[in-house]
N, C-alpha and C positions, 0 to 999 in steps of 0.2 A: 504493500500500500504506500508504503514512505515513499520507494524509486516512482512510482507510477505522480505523483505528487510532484516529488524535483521536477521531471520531466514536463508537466504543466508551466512549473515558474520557470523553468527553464527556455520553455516554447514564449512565454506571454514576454519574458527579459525579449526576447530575441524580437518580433511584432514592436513592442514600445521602441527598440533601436532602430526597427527597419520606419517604424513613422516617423520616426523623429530624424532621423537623417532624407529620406523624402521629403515631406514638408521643408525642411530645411532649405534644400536645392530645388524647389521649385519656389520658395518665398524670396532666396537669391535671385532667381531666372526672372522673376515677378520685377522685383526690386532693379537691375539690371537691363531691362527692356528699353526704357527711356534712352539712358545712354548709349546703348545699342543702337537704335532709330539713330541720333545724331550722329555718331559716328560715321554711319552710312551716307547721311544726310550731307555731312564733312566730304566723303570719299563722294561724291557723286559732284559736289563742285567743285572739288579737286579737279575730277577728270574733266568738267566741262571748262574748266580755266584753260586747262592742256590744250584742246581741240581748240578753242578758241584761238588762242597762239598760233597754234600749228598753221592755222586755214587763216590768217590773218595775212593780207595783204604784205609785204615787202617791199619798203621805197628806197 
């Protein structure tokens, strides 16, 4: 009865780390989004500054 018992709090330890590391890395992913978008947002005028240059006349 005892072993079959560990085994329970053994299984529920292991669920409360797998939640809590989950939640964790998506309240990250959550929290990180914004920055992400800008970044992109960054990198996409980046490149259109590049082309800009590129195709710009030469006098």
């Amino acid at each position: 009865m005892r072993s079959h018992l560990q085994k329970r709090v053994h299984r529920g330890q292991s669920m409360v780390e797998y939640a809590i590391v989950t939640a964790a890395f998506f309240g990250f992913t959550v929290m990180g989004w914004p920055f992400l978008t800008q970044l992109l947002n960054a990198l996409h005028r980046y490149f259109q500054s590049l082309y800009y240059v590129i195709q710009s006349p030469v006098i």
